[in-house]
PDB file of N, CA, C and O in Angstrom:
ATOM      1  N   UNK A   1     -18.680  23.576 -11.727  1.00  0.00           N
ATOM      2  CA  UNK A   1     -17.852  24.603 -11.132  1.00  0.00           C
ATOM      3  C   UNK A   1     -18.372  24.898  -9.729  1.00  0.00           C
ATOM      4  O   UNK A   1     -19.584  24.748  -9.574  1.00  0.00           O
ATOM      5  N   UNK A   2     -17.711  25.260  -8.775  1.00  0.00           N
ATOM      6  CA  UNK A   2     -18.004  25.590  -7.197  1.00  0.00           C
ATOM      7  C   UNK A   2     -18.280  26.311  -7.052  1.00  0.00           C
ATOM      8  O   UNK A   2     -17.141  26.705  -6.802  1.00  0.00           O
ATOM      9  N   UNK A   3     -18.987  27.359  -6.882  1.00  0.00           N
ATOM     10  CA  UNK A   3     -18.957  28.439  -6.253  1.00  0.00           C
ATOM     11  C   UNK A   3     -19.623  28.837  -5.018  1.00  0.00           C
ATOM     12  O   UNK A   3     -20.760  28.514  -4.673  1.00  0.00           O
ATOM     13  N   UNK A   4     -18.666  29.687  -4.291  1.00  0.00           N
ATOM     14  CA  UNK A   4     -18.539  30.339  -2.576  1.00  0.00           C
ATOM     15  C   UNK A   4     -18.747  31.816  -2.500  1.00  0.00           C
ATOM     16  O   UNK A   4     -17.776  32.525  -2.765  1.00  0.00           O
ATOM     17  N   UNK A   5     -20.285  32.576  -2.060  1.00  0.00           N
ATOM     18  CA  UNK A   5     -20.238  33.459  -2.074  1.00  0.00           C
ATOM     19  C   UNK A   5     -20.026  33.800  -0.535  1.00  0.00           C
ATOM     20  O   UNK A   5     -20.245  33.023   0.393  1.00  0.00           O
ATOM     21  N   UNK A   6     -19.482  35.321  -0.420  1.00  0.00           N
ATOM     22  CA  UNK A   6     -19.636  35.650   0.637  1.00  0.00           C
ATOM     23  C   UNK A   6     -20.961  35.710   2.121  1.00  0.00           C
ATOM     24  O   UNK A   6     -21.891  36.435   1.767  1.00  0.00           O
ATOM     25  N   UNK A   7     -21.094  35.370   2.981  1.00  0.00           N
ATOM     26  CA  UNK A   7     -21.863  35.499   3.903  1.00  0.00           C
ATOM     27  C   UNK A   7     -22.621  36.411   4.433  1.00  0.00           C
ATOM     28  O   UNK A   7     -23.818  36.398   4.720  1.00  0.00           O
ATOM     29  N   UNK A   8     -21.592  37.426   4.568  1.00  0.00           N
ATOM     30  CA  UNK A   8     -21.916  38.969   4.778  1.00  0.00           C
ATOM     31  C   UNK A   8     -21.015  39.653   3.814  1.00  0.00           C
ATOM     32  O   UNK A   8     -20.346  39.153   2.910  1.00  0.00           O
ATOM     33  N   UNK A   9     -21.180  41.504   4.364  1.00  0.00           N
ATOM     34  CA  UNK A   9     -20.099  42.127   3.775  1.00  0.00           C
ATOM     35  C   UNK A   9     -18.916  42.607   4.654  1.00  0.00           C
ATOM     36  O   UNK A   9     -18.260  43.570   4.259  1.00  0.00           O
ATOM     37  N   UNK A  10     -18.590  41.969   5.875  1.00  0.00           N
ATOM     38  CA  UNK A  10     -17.433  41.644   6.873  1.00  0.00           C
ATOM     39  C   UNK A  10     -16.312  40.422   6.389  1.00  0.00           C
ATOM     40  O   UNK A  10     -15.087  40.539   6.377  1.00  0.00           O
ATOM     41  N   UNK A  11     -17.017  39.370   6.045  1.00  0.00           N
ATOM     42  CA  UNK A  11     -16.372  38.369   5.870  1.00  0.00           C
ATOM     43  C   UNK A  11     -14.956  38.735   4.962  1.00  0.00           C
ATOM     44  O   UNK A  11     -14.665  39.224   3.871  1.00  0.00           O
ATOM     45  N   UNK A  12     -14.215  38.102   6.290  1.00  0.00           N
ATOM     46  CA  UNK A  12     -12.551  37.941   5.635  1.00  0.00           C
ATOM     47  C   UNK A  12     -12.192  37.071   4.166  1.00  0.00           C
ATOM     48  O   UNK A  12     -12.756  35.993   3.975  1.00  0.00           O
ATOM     49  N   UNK A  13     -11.396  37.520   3.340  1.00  0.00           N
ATOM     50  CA  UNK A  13     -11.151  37.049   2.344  1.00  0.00           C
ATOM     51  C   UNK A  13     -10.433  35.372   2.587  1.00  0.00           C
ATOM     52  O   UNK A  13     -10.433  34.483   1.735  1.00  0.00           O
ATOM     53  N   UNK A  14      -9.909  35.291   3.854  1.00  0.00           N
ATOM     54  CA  UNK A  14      -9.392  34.191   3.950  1.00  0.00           C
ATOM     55  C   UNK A  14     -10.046  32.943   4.119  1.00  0.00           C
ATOM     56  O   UNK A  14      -9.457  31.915   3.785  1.00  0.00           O
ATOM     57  N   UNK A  15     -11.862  32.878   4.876  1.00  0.00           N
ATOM     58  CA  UNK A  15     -12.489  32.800   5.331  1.00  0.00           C
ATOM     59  C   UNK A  15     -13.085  32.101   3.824  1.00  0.00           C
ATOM     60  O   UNK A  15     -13.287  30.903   3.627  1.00  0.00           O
ATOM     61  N   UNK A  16     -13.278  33.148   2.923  1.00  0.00           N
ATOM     62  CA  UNK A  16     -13.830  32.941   1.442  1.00  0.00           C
ATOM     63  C   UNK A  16     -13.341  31.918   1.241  1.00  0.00           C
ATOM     64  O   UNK A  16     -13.989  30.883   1.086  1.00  0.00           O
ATOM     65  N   UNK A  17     -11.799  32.020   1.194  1.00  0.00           N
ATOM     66  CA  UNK A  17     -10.858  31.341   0.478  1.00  0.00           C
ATOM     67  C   UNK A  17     -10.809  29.830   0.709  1.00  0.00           C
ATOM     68  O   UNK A  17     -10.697  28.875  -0.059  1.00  0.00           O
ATOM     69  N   UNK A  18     -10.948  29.960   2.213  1.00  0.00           N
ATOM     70  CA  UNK A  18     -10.831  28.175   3.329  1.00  0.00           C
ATOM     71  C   UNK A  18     -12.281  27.604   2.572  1.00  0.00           C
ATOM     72  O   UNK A  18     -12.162  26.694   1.752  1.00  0.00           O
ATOM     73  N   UNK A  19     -13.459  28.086   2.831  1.00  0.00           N
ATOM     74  CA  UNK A  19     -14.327  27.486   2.514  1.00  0.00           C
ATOM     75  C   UNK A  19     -14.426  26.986   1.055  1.00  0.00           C
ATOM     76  O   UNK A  19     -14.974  25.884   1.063  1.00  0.00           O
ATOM     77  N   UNK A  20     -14.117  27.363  -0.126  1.00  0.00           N
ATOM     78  CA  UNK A  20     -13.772  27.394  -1.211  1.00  0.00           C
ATOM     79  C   UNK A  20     -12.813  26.269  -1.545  1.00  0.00           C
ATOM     80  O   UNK A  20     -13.063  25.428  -2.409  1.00  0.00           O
ATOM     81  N   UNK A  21     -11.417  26.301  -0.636  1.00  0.00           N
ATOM     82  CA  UNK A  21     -10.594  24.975  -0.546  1.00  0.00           C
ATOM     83  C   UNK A  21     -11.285  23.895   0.199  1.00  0.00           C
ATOM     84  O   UNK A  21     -10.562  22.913   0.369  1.00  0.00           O
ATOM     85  N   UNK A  22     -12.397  23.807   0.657  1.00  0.00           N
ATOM     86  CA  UNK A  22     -12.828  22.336   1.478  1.00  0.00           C
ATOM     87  C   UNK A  22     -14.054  22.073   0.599  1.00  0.00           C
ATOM     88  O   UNK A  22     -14.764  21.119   0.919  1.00  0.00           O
ATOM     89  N   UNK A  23     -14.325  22.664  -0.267  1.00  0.00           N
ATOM     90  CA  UNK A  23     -15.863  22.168  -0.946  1.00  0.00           C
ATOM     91  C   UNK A  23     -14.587  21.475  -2.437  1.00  0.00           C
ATOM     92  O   UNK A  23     -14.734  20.332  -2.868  1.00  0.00           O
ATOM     93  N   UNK A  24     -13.811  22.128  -2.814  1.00  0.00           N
ATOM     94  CA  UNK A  24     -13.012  21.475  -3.952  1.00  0.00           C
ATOM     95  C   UNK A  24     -12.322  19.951  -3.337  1.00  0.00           C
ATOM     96  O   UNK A  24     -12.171  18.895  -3.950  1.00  0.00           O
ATOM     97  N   UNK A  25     -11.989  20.277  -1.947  1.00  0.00           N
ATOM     98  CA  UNK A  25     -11.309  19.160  -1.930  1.00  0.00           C
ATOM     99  C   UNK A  25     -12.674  17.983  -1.569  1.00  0.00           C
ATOM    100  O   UNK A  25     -12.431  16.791  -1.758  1.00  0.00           O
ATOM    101  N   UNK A  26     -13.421  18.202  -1.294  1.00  0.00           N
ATOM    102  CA  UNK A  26     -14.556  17.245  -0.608  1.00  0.00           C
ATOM    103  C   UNK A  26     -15.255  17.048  -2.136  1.00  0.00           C
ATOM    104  O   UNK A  26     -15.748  15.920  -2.149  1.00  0.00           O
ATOM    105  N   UNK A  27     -15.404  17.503  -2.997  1.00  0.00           N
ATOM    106  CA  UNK A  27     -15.826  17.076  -4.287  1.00  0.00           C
ATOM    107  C   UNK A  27     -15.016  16.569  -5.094  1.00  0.00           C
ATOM    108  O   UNK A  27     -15.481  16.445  -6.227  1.00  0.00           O
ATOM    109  N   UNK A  28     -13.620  16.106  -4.908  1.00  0.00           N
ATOM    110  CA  UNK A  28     -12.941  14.982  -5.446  1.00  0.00           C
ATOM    111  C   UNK A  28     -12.461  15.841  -6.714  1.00  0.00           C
ATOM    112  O   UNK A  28     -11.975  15.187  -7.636  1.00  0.00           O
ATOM    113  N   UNK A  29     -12.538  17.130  -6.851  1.00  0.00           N
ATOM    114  CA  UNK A  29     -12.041  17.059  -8.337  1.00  0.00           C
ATOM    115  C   UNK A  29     -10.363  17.089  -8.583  1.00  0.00           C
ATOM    116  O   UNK A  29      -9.902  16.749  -9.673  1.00  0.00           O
ATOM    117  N   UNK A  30      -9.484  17.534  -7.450  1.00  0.00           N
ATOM    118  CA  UNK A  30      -8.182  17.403  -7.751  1.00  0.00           C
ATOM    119  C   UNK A  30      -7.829  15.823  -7.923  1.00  0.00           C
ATOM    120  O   UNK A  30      -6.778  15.401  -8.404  1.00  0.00           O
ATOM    121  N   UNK A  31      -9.066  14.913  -7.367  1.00  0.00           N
ATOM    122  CA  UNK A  31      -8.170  13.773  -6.916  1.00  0.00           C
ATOM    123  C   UNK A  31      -8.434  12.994  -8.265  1.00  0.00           C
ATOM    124  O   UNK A  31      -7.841  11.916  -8.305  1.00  0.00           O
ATOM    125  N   UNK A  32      -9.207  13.306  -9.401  1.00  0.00           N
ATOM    126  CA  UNK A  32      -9.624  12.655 -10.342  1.00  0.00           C
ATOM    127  C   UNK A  32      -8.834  13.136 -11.539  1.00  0.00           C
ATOM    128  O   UNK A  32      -8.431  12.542 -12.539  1.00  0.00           O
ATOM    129  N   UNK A  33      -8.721  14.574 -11.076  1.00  0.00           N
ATOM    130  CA  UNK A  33      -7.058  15.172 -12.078  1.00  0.00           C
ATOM    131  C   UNK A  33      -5.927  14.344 -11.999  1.00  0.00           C
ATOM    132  O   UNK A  33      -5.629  13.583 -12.920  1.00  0.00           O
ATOM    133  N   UNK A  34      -5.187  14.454 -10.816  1.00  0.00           N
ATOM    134  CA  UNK A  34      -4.223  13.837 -10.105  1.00  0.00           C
ATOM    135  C   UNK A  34      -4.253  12.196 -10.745  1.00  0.00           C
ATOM    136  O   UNK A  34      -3.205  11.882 -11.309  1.00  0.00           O
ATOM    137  N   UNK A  35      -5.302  11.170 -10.715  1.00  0.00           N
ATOM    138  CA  UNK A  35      -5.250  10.132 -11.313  1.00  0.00           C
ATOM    139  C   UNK A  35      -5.144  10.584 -12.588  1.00  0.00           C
ATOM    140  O   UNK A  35      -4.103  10.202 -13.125  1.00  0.00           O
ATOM    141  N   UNK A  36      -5.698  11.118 -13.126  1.00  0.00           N
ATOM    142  CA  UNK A  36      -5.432  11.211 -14.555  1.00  0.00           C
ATOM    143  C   UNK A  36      -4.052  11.343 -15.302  1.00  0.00           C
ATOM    144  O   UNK A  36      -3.707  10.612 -16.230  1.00  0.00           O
ATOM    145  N   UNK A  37      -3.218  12.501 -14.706  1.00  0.00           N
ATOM    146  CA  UNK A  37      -2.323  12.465 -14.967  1.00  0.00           C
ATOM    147  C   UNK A  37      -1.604  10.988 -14.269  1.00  0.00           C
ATOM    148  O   UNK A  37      -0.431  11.279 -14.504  1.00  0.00           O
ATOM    149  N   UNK A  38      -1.557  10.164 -13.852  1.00  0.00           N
ATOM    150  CA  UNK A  38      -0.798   9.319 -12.866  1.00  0.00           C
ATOM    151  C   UNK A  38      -1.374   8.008 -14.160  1.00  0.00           C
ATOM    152  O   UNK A  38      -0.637   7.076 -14.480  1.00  0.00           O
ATOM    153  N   UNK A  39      -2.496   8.162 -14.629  1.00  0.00           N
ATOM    154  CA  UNK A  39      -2.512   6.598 -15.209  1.00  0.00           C
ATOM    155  C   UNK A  39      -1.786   6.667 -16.794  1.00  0.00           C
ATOM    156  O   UNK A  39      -1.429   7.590 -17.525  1.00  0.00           O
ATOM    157  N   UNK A  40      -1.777   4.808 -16.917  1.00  0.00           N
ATOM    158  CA  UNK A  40      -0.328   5.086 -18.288  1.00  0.00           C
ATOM    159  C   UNK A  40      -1.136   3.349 -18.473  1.00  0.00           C
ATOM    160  O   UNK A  40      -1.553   2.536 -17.649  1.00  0.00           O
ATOM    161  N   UNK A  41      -1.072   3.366 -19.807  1.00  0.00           N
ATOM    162  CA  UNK A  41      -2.029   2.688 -20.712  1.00  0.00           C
ATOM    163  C   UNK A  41      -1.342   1.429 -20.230  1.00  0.00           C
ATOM    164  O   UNK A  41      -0.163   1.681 -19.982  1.00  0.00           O
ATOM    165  N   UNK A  42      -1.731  -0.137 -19.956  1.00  0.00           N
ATOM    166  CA  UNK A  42      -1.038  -1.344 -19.788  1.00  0.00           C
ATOM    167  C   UNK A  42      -0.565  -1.633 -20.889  1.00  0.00           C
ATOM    168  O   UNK A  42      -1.097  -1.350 -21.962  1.00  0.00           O
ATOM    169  N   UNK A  43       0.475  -2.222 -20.747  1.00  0.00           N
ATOM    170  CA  UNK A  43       1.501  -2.629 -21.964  1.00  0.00           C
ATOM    171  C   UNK A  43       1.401  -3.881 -22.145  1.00  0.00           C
ATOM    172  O   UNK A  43       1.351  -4.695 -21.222  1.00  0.00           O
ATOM    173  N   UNK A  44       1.343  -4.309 -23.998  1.00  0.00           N
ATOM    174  CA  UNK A  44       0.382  -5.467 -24.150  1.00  0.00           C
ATOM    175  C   UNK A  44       1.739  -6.526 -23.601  1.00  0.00           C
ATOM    176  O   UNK A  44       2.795  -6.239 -23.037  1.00  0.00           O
ATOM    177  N   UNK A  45       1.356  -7.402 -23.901  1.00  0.00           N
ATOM    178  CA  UNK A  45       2.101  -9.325 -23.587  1.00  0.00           C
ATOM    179  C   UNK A  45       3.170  -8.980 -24.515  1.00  0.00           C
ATOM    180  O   UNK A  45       4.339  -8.711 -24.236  1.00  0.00           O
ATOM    181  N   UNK A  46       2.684  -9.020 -25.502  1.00  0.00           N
ATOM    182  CA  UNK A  46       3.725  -9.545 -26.948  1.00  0.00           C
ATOM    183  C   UNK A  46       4.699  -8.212 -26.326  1.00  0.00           C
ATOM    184  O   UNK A  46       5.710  -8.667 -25.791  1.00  0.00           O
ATOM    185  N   UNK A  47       4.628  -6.582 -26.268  1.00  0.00           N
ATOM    186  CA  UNK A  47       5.578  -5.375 -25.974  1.00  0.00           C
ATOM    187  C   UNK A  47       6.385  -5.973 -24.398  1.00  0.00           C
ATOM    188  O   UNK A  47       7.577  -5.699 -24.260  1.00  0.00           O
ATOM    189  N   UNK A  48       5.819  -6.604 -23.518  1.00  0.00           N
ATOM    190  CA  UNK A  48       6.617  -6.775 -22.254  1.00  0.00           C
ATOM    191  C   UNK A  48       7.638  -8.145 -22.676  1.00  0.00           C
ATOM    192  O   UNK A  48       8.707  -8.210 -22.069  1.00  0.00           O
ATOM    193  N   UNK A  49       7.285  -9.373 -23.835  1.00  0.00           N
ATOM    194  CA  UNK A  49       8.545 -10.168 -24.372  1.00  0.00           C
ATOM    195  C   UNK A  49       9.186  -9.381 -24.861  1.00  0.00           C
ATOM    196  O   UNK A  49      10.238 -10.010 -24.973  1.00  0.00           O
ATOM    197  N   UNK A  50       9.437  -8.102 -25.400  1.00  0.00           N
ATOM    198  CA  UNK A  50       9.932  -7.867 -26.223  1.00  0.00           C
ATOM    199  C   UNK A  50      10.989  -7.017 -25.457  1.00  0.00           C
ATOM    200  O   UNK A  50      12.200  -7.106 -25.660  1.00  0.00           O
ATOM    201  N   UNK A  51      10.182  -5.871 -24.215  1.00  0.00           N
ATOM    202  CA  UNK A  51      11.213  -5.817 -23.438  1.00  0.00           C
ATOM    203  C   UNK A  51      12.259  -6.743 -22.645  1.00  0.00           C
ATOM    204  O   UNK A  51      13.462  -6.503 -22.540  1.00  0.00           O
ATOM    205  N   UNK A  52      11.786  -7.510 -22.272  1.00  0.00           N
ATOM    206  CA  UNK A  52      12.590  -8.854 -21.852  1.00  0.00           C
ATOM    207  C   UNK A  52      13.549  -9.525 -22.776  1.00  0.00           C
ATOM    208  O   UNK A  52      14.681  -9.913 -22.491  1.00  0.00           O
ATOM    209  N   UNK A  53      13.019  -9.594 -23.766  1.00  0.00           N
ATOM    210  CA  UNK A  53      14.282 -10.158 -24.899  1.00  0.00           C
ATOM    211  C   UNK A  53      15.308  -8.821 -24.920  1.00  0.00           C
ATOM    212  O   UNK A  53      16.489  -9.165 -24.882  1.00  0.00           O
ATOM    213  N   UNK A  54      15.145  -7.707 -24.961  1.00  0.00           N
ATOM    214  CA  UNK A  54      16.283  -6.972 -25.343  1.00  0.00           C
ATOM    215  C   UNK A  54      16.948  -6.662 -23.794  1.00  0.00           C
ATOM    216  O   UNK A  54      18.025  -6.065 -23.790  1.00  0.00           O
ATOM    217  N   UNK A  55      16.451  -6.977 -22.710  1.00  0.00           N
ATOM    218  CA  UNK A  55      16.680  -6.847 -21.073  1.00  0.00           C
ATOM    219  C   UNK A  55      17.686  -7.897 -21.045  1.00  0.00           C
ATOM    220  O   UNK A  55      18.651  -7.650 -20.322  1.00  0.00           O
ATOM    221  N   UNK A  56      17.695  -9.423 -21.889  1.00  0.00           N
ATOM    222  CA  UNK A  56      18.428 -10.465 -21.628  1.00  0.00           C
ATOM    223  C   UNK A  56      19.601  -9.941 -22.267  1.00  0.00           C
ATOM    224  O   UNK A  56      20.654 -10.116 -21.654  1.00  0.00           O
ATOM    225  N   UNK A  57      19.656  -9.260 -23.503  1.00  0.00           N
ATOM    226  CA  UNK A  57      20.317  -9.355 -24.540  1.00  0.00           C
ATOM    227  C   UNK A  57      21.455  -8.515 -23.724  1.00  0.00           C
ATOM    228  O   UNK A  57      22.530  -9.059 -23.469  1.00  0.00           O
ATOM    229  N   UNK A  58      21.217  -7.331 -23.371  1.00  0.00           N
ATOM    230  CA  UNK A  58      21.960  -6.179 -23.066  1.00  0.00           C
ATOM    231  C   UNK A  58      22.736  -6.926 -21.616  1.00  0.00           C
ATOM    232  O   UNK A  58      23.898  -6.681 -21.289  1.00  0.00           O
ATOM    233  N   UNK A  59      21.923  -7.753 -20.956  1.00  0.00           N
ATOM    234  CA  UNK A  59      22.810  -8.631 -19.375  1.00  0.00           C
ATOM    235  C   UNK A  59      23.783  -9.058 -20.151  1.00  0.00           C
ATOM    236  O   UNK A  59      24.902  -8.600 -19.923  1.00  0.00           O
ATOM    237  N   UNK A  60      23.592 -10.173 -21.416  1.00  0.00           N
ATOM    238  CA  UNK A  60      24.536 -11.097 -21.383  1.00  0.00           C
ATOM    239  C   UNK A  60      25.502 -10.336 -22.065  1.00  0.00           C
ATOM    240  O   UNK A  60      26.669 -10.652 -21.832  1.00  0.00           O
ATOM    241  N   UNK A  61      25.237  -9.093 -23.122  1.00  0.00           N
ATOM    242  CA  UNK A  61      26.807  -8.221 -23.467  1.00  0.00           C
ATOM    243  C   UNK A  61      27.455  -7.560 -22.247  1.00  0.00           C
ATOM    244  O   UNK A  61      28.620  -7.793 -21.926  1.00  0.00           O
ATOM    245  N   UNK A  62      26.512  -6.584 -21.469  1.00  0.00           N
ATOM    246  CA  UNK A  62      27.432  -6.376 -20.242  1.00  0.00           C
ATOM    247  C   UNK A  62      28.570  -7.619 -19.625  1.00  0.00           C
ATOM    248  O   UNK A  62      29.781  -7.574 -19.412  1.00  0.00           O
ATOM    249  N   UNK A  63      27.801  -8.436 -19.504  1.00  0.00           N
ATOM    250  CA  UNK A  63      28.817  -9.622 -19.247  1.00  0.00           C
ATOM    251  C   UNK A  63      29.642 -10.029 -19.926  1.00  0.00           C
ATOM    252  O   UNK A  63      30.812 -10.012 -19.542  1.00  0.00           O
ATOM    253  N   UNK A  64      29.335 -10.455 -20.985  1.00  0.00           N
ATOM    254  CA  UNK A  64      30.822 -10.390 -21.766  1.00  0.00           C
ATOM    255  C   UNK A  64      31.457  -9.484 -22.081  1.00  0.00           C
ATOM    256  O   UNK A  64      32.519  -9.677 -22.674  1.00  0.00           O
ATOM    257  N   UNK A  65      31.066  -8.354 -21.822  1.00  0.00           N
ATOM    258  CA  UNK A  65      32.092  -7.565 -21.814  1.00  0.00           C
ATOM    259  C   UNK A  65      32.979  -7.438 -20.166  1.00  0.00           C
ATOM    260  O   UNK A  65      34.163  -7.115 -20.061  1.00  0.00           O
ATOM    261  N   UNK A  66      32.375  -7.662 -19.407  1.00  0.00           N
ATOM    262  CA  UNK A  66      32.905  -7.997 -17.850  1.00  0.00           C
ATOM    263  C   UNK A  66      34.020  -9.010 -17.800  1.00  0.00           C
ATOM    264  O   UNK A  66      35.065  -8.937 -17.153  1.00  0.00           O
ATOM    265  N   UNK A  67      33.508 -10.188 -18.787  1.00  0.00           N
ATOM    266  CA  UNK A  67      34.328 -10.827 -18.686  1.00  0.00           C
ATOM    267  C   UNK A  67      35.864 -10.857 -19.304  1.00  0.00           C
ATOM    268  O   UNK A  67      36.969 -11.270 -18.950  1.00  0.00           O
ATOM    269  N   UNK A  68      35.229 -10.114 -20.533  1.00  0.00           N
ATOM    270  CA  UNK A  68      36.559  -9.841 -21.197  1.00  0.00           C
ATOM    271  C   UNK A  68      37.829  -8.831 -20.986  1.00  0.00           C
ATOM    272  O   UNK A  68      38.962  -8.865 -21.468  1.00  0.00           O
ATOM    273  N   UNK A  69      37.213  -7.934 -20.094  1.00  0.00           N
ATOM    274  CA  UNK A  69      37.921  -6.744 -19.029  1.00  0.00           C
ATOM    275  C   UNK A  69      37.555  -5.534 -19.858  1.00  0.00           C
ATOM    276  O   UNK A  69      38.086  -4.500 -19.453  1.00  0.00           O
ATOM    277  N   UNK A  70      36.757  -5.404 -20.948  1.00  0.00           N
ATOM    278  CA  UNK A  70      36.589  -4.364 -21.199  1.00  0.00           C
ATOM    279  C   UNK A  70      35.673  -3.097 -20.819  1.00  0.00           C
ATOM    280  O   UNK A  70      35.654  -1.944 -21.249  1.00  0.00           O
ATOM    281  N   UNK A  71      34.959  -3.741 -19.889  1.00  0.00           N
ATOM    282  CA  UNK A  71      34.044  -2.465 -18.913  1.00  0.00           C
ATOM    283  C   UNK A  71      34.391  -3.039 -17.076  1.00  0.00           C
ATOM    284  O   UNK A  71      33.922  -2.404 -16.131  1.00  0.00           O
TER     285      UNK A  71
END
């Protein structure tokens, strides 16, 4: 955890605040959140044929149905 104490007992709250936002951002912790949420497990071999077989399947009905005038 970070913590930013005041300097004196003048010091502006905003002052608190800036210094507080540059020690979080310079210690990487939003940016290791931020990946976290952003990564997504690789999808095995055998699950990406499988999307592909049903990717072909659904082209060639659109198409016949294109062809037949019904969409």
């Amino acid at each position: 955890m970070i913590q930013v104490t005041r300097k004196d007992s003048n010091e502006a709250n905003e002052n608190l605040i800036r210094r507080f936002s540059r020690k979080v951002l310079q210690s990487g912790i939003i940016a290791t959140a931020k990946a976290g949420q952003r990564f997504s497990k690789p999808v095995s071999k055998i699950e990406r044929r499988r999307k592909a077989i049903v990717r072909k399947a659904r082209k060639s009905e659109k198409l016949m149905k294109a062809r037949l005038g019904l969409r």
